[in-house]
Every structure is written in structure tokens, then in C-alpha cells.
VEXDO-666762 format. One line per 5 residues: number of its first residue (from 0); their letters; for each residue x, y, z of C-alpha. Coordinates in Angstrom, 2 decimals. Layout:
NUM) A) X/Y/Z ~ ...;
// end
This chain:
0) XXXXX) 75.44/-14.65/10.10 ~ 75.56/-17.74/7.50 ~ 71.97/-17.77/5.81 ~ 72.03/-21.66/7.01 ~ 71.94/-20.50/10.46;
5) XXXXX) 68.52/-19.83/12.35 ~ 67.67/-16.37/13.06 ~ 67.16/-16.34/17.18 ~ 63.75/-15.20/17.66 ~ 63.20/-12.92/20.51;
10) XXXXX) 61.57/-14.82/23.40 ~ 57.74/-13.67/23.87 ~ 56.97/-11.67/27.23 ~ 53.96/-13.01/28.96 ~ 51.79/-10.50/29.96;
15) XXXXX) 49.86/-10.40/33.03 ~ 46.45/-8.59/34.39 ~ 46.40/-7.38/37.49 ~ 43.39/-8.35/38.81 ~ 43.03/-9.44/42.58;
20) XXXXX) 42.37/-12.98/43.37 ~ 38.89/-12.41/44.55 ~ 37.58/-10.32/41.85 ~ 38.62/-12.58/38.94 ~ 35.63/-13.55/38.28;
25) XXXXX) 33.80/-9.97/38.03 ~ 36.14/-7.62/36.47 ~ 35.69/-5.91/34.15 ~ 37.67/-5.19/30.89 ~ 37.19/-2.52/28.71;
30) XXXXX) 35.18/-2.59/25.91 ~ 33.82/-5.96/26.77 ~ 30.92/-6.97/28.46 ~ 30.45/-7.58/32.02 ~ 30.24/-10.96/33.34;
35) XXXXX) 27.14/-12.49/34.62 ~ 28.81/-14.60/36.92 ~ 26.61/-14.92/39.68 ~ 24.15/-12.03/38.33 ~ 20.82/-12.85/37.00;
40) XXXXX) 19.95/-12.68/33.55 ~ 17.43/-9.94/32.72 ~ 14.20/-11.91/31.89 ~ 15.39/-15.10/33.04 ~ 12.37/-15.89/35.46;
45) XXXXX) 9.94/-14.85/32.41 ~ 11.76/-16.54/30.18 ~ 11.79/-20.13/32.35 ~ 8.20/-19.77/33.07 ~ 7.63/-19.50/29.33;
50) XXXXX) 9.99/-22.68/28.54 ~ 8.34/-24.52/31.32 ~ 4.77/-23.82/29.94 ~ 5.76/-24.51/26.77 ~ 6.65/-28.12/27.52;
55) XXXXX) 3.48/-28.73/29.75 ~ 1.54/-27.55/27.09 ~ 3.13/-29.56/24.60 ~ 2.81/-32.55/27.04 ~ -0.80/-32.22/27.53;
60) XXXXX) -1.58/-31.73/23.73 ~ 0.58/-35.15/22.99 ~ -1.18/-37.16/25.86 ~ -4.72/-35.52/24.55 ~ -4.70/-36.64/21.38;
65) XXXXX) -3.03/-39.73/22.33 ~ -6.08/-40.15/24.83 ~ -8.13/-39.11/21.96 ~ -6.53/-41.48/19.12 ~ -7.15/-44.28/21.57;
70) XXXXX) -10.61/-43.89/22.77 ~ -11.59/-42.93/18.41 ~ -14.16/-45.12/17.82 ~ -14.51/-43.90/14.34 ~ -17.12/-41.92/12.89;
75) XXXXX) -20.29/-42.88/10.48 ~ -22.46/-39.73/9.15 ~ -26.45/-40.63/7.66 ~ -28.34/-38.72/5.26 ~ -31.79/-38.50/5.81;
80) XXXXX) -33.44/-39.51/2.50 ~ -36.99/-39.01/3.79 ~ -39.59/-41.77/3.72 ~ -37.82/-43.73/6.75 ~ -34.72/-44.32/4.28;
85) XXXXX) -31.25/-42.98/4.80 ~ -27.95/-42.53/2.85 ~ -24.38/-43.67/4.30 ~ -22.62/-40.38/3.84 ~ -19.26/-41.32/5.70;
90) XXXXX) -17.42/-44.25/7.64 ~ -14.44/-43.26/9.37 ~ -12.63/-46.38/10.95 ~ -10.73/-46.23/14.10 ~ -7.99/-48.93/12.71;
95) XXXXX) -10.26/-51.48/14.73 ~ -13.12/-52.22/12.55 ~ -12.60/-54.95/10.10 ~ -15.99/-56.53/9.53 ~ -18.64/-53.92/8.93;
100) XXXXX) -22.65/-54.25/7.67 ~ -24.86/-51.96/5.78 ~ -28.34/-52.54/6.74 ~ -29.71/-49.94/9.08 ~ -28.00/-46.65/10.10;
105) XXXXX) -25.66/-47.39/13.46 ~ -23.91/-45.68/15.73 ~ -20.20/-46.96/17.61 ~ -20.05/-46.39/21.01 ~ -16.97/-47.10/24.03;
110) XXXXX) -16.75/-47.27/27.45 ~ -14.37/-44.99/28.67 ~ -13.67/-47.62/31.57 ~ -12.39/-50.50/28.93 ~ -10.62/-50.59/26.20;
115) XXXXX) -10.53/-53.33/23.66 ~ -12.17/-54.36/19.63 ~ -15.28/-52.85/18.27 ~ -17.60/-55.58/17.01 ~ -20.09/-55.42/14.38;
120) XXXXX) -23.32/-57.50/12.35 ~ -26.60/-57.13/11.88 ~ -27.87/-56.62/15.58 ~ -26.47/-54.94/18.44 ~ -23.17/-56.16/19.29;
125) XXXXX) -20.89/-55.34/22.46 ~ -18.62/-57.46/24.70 ~ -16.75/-56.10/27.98 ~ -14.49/-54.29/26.43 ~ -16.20/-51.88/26.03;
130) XXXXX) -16.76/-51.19/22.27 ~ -19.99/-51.50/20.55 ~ -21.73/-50.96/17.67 ~ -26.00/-50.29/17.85 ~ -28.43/-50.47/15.20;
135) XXXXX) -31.75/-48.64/14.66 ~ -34.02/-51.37/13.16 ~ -36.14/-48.48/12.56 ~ -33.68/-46.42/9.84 ~ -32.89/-48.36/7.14;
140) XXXXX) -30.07/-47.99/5.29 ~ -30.91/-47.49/0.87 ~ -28.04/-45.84/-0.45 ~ -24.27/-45.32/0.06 ~ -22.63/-42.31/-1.10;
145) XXXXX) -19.14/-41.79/-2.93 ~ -16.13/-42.28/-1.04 ~ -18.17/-43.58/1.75 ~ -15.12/-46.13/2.50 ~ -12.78/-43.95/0.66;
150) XXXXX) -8.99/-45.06/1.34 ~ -9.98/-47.13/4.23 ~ -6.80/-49.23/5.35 ~ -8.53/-51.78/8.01 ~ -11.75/-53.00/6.58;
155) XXXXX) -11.73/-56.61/5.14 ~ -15.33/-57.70/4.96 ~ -18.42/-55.38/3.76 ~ -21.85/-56.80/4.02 ~ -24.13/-55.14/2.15;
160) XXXXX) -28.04/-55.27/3.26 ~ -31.11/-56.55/1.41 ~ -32.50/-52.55/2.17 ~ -29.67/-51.34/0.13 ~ -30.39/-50.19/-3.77;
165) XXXXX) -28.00/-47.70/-4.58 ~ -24.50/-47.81/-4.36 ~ -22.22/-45.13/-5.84 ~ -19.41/-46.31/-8.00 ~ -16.61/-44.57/-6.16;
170) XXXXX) -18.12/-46.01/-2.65 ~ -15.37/-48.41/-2.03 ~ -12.48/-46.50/-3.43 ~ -9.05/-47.52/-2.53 ~ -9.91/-49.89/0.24;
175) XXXXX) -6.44/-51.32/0.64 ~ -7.20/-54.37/2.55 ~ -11.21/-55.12/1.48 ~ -11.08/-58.60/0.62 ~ -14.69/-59.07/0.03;
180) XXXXX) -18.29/-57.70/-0.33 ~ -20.94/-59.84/0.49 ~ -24.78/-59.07/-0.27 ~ -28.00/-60.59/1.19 ~ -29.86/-63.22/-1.02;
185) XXXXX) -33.18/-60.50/-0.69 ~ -31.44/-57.68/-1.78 ~ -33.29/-56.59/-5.25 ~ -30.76/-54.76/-6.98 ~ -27.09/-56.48/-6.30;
190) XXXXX) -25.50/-59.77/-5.57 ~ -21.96/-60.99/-5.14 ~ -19.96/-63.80/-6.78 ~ -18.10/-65.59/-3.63 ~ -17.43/-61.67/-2.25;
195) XXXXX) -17.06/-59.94/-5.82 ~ -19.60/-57.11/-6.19 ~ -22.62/-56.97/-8.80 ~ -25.99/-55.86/-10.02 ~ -28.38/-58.11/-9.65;
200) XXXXX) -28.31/-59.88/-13.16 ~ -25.00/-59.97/-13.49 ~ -25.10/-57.97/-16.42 ~ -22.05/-55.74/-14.84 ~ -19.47/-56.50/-11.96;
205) XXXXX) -19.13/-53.37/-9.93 ~ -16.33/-54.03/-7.61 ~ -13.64/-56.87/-7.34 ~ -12.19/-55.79/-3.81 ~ -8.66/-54.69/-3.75;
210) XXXXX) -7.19/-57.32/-1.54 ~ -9.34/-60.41/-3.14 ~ -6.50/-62.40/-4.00 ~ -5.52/-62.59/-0.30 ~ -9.02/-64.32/0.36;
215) XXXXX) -8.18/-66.72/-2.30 ~ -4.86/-67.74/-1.11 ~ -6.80/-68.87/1.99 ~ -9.46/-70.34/0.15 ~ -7.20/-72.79/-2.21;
220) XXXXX) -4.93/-73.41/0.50 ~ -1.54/-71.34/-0.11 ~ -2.16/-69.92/3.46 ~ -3.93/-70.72/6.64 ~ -5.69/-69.61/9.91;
225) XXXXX) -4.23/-69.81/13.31 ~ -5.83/-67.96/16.17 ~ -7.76/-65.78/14.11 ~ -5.05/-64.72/12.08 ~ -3.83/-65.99/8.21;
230) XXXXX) -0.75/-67.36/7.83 ~ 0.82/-68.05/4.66 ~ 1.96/-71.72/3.98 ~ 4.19/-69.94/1.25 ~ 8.10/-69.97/2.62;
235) XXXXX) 11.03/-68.38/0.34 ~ 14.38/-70.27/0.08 ~ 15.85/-69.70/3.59 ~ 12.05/-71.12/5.66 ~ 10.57/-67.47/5.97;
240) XXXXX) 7.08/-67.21/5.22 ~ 6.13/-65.23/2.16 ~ 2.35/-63.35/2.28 ~ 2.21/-63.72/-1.43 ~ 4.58/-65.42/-4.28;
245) XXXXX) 5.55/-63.33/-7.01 ~ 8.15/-65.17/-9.10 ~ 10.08/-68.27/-9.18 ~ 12.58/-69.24/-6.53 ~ 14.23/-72.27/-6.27;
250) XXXXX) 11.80/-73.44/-4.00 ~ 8.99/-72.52/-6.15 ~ 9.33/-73.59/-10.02 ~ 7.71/-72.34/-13.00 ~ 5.35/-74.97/-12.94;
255) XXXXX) 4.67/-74.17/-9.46 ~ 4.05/-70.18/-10.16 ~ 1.77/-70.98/-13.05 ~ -0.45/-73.14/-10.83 ~ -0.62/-69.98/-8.06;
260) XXXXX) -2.23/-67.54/-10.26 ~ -4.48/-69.55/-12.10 ~ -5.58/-70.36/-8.37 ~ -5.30/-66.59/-6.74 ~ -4.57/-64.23/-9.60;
265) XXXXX) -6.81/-65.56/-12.71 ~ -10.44/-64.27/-12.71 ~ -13.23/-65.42/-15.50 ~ -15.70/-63.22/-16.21 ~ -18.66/-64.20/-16.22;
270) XXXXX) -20.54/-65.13/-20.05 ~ -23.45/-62.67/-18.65 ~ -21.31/-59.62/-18.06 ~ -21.90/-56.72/-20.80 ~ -20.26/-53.95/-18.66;
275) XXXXX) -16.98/-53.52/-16.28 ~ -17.57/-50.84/-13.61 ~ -15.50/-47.76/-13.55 ~ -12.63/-48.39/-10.88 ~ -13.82/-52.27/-10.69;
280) XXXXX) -10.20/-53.54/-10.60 ~ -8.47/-50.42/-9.96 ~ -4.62/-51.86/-7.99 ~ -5.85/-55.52/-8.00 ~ -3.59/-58.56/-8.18;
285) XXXXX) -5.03/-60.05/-11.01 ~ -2.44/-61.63/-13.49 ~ -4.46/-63.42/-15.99 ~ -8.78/-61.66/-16.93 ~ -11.11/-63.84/-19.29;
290) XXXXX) -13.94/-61.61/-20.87 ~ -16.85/-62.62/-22.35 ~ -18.26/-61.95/-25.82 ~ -21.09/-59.84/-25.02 ~ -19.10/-57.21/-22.89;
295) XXXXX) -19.94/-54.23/-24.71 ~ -18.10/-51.66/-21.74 ~ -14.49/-51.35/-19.78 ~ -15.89/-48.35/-17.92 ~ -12.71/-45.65/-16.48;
300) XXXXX) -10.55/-46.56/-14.83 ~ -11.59/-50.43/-15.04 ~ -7.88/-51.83/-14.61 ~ -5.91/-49.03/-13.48 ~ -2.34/-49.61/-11.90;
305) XXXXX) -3.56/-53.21/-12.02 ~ 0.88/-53.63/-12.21 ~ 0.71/-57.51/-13.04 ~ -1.71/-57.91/-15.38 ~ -0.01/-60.12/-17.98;
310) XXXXX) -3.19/-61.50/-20.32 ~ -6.26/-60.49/-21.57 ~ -7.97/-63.55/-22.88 ~ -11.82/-63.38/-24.68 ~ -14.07/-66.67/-24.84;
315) XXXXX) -16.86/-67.39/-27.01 ~ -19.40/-70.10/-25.70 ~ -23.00/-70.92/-26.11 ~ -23.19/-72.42/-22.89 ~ -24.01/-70.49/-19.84;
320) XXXXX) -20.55/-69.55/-17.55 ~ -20.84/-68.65/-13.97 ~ -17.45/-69.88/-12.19 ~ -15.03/-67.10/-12.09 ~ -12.12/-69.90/-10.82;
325) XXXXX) -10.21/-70.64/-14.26 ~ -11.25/-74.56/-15.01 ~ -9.47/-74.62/-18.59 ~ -10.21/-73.39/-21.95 ~ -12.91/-76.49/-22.53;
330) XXXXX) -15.35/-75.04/-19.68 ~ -15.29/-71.77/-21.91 ~ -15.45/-72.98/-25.62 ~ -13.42/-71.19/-27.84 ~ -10.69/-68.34/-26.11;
335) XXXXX) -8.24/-65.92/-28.07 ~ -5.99/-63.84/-26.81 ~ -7.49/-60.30/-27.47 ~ -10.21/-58.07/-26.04 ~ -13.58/-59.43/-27.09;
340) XXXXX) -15.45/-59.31/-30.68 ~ -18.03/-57.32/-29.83 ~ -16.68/-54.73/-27.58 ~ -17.75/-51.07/-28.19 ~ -16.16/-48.95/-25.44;
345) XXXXX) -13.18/-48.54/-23.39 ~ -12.73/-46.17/-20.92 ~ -10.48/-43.35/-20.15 ~ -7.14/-44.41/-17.98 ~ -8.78/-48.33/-18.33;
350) XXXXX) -5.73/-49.92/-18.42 ~ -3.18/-46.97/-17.29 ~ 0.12/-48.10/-15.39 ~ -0.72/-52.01/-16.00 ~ 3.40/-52.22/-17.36;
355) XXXXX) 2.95/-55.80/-16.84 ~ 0.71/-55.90/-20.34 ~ 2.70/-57.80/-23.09 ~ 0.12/-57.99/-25.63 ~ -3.01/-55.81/-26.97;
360) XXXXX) -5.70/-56.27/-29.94 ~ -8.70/-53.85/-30.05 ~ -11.47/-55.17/-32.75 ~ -12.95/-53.42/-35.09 ~ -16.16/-52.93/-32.67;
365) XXXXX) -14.77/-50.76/-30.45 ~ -15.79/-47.06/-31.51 ~ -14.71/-45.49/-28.20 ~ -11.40/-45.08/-27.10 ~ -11.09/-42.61/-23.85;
370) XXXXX) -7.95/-40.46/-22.65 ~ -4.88/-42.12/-21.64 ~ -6.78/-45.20/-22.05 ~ -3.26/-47.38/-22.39 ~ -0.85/-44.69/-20.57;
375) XXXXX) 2.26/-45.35/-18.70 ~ 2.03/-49.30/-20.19 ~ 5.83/-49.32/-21.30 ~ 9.26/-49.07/-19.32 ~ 12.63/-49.43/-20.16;
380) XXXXX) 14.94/-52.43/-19.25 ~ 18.32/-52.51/-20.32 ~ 18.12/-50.19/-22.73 ~ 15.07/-51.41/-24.70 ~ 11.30/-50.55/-24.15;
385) XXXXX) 9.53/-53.68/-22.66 ~ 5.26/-54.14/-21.65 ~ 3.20/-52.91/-24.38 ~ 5.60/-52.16/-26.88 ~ 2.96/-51.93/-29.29;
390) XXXXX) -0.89/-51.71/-30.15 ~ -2.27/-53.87/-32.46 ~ -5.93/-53.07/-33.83 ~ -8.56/-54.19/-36.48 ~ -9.27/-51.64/-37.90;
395) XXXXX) -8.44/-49.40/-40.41 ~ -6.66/-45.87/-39.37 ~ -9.19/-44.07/-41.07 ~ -12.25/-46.15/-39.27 ~ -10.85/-46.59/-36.31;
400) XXXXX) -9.97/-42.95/-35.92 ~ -13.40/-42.13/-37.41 ~ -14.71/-43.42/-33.71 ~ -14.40/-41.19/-30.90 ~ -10.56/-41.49/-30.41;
405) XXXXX) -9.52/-39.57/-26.83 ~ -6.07/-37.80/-26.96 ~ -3.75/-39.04/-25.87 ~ -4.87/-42.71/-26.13 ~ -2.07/-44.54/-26.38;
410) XXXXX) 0.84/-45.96/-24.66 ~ 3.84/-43.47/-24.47 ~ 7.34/-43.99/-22.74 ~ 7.89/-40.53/-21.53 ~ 11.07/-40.22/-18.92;
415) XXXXX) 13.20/-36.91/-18.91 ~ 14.69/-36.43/-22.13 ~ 13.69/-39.87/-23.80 ~ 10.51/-39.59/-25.24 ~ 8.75/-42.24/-27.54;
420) XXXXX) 5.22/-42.93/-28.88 ~ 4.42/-46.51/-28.95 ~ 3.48/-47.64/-32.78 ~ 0.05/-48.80/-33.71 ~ -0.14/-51.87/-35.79;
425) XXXXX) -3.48/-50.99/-37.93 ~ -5.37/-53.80/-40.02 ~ -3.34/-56.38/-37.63 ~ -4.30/-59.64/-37.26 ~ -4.89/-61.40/-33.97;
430) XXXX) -1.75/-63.36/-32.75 ~ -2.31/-66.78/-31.88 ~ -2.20/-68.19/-28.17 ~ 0.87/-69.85/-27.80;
// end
């Protein structure tokens, strides 16, 4: 046979089983199992009244809590101080509660039979849906405890009570959407400044809410109410409203971006402020700060993650300054671009995560630098470190570092494998405003 010629293959026998037509379906080979062809599964019926309860239990538990998360009508918790006075402890909100006051101890209540918006003020409040919200005339409210509000993602309005004297520093913490804080003319120990918390004097602003700027854009008229609700008047290149501008477009010019956060995202200081709470501005949208001389304190935490702060401009005047709006450098006599002569203490993680910092000078008054005080104020950007490249202070080393110098203080890019300590510029001068 020529090796180019195909070996025939033998042709394959098919092989057959024997098995009668009507037992095809239950015979049984050797050495595998049986079929179950018409033959109940051991543990079936168990094991389908298992499954089954397993799904109306499941069921029930969903529609519960469903029941449960709709009927929530939040939760507030009292201390009782003694002498007829009482501590807020706790507010938990049920995602309905946007306007709340702090006055006398209260409790929420719902009708079962309605559904619908808890209200809230100063008296009792209720409407026919349902939800309502009772004081006791007969408990005042004095104090409110840490993390009272803490992380609270609905609230937008807090009105603070003339009973109230003490408020904790962390009370408000991380309110995402608190736009302001308003306190009664009697109240003997705080005030506001148009919904920014502070003591009474003014000597220290406790709390500029979180979502401020988004008050302001109604107030100057980048945005507008319709039906209850704000609408922004803002609209990007292709007519789609915008909640907030942050940058140019070819709608929106420099010129045009300049003017919007001198209006929403510039805040003055006022000349009698000597102190800025720990946590005051903690993630607000505040581009452009103007401190006083006289602020002796940046208390922890004062600015932190504050991502767009750009500026930090001081002002000197002998004239008394109350506006916090930005009017122009003549309503605030002389302004530098620095933190203010005079300043004695900044606090740990002040300014931590503010990457949108360009420029820095710490006088030769400040004798207190806390940890991490600048941390996390530098990225990289094609290639090259950008935000506060550098620190620029007073001082001497050796007197500066004589103060009481937290480590680490400074501003460090730290990312994987690059690492990189930003320099510090001692005996600097202060740049000039451009």
C-alpha cells in the first residue's frame, strides 16, 4: 500500500442495550445509580417546606422593615440635667425633617393611618398627614451634646433657642446639607451672622454650616425658588442647569467665575473674632477667608478638607467690621496675603486636605503649630507637585522650632513609592498681593 494512500479504518459497530421499551426509563445499569424518574427524592417534602419558609420569612422581614423605614419618624433622646433643664443627647432624622428647633425637649409622633412630612417650630405642629412634632413648654432645652446632629444628611435649617447655653463643639458634625443656624435675639450666650454660628460677642465663630454657600447662591441670585424647591439659574454650555459653578466654561468667563465666589464662596471674618472653632469650616465651599488682626486661634480641625480654598487674606483696620459679604479691600483697610500678625495658635489637621492652597506665610507670632496641621496640601499634576508646594514663615528655624512644633506639621506628598517633604522657606518675607 503506497504511504499516499489512506489507511481504511474499520467501520465502528454500534452497540445496543437491550432494554425493553417500557422500562427505559427505570433500568438500571451497573455501577450507576438508579434513576429517580418518577420516584421521590428522599427529603424532598422537608426540604420544600424549608425553601418555602425561607422565602416567606425573608418576605416578611423585607416588607417589616420596609413598613418600619416608612412609618421612622426619627428619634430624639433628652438628658435630664436637673433643675427643670435638659440636654439634647441625640436627633435621629427620618430623611423628612429639614427644619428643626431647639427650645424645649419634643417628641415626633405619626399616624399610622397617613403618611406624609413631619413639621416642626416652636409650638406644636401637625397637619393631616399625619406627622407631628410636640413640645413640652415645661422642659426646656440648655445644652446640646456632641454629635447630637452627627452626619445628618437632611437637615437644612437649625434654630437654636434663647434657653440654650451650651453647645458642644462637635454638635453639628458633618451635617452635609445644614445650610444655616439661626439663634434667638434673647439667647445670652450665642448669636448668628445671617445663619453662621457664634458666641455671643463675637469673639469666636463656632460653626459656618457645611452647605452655606448653597444659601448664598439663593440669596445673591445665582439660583431660585419654585414650588418650594431651589433651582439654580446657573446652566452649562448645552442649557442644563448646574447646582453650583466650579470653573470657567464658555458660557461662564473668568470674569464671570471671579464675581461667583466673591458672592457665594468668599467669607470676611469678622474684625471682632480672636478664635476659629475646632471643625468651624470643616468640608465647606469657601474659596477665598479674610481674617482679622486680633485672631489669636485656628482651633483643630478649623479648615479641614475645605478642597477649594485658594486664599488666605489678613486685614488690619481701626474701624469696626461686621459684614462677612466681601465689599473690597477699602471696607477693610489694609489686607495682605498671609495669616494674620498677631496669630499665636494653629491647630492640629487645621488646614489638612485643602490641595487647593497655593500660598502660605505663618508670622513670627505663632508659637503653636499642631500635628498634621498642613497635611495632604500637595498633589501631583503632570509630573510636578502643585498646591502648597512650599511653606513660607517669619521666623527663624531656631525660634520658630523653639515654639511647640507638632510632628509631623507640614505638608508632605506621600503616594506609593514617591515620597517628598515640602521645603520650608524660614526668615521669608511676605509676597505681595498681585
Amino acid at each position: 500500500m503506497s504511504k499516499k494512500e489512506k489507511k481504511e479504518l474499520a467501520p465502528v459497530q454500534e452497540e445496543k442495550l437491550n432494554i425493553p421499551d417500557d422500562e427505559v426509563w427505570t433500568y438500571k445499569i451497573e455501577g450507576l445509580a438508579e434513576p429517580q424518574v418518577g420516584v421521590s427524592h428522599k427529603n424532598a417534602k422537608v426540604k420544600k417546606i424549608i425553601f418555602v419558609a425561607v422565602i416567606i420569612i425573608a418576605v416578611s422581614l423585607s416588607l417589616y422593615f420596609s413598613v418600619v423605614a416608612l412609618l421612622n419618624t426619627g428619634k430624639l433622646e433628652y438628658k435630664d440635667l436637673g433643675n427643670d433643664q435638659y440636654e439634647l443627647m441625640q436627633f435621629s432624622n427620618n430623611g423628612l425633617v429639614k427644619d428643626f428647633t431647639i427650645e424645649y425637649t419634643a417628641e415626633f409622633h405619626y399616624d399610622e393611618d397617613s403618611a406624609g412630612l413631619i413639621l416642626s417650630g416652636g409650638s406644636d405642629n401637625s397637619d393631616s398627614s399625619g406627622f407631628s412634632v410636640i413640645y413640652d413648654n415645661a422642659q426646656p432645652v440648655s445644652s446640646i451634646h456632641e454629635y447630637a446632629f452627627d452626619c445628618d444628611n437632611t437637615l437644612e435649617v437649625i434654630r437654636i433657642g434663647a434657653n440654650v447655653t451650651n453647645i458642644d463643639v462637635n454638635a453639628f458634625y458633618s451635617c452635609w446639607n445644614l445650610q444655616c443656624i439661626y439663634v434667638d435675639d434673647e439667647n445670652p450666650n450665642y448669636c448668628d451672622i445671617d445663619g453662621v454660628l457664634y458666641n455671643k460677642d463675637m469673639t469666636e465663630i463656632i460653626c459656618y454650616p457645611i452647605d452655606h454657600d448653597r444659601y448664598l447662591r439663593l440669596k445673591t441670585g445665582y439660583a431660585r425658588m419654585e414650588d418650594g424647591v431651589q433651582i439654580s439659574n446657573l446652566l452649562d454650555d448645552n442649557g442644563y442647569v448646574m447646582e453650583e459653578l466650579w470653573g470657567t466654561t464658555e458660557k461662564y468667563d473668568e470674569v464671570f467665575f471671579e464675581k461667583y465666589n466673591m458672592d457665594v464662596r468668599t467669607y470676611v471674618l469678622p474684625s471682632t473674632v480672636e478664635k476659629i472653632g475646632p471643625l468651624c469650616f470643616n468640608y465647606a465651599n469657601v474659596v477665598n477667608i479674610y481674617m482679622p488682626e486680633g485672631l489669636k486661634e485656628i482651633g483643630t480641625l478649623a479648615f479641614f478638607n475645605d478642597g477649594v480654598l485658594n486664599n488666605i487674606y489678613s486685614y488690619k483696620t481701626d474701624t469696626k467690621v461686621t459684614e462677612t459679604k466681601y465689599t473690597g479691600d477699602e471696607s477693610l483697610g489694609l489686607v495682605y496675603l498671609s495669616l494674620p500678625e498677631g496669630l499665636e495658635k494653629i491647630g492640629s489637621d487645621c488646614f489638612t486636605h485643602d490641595r487647593g492652597l497655593r500660598y502660605i506665610y505663618i508670622p513670627s507670632s505663632v508659637n503653636h503649630v499642631g500635628h498634621h496641621a498642613f497635611w495632604d496640601c500637595v498633589i501631583k499634576e503632570d509630573g510636578n507637585l502643585v498646591g502648597l508646594a512650599e511653606v513660607n514663615v517669619a521666623a527663624s528655624k531656631e525660634d520658630f522650632e523653639s515654639g511647640e512644633i507638632g510632628s509631623p506639621w507640614l505638608a508632605k506628598y506621600d503616594y506609593m513609592l514617591f515620597k517628598k517633604a515640602i521645603p520650608v522657606n524660614y526668615n521669608a518675607q511676605r509676597q505681595e498681593i498681585q
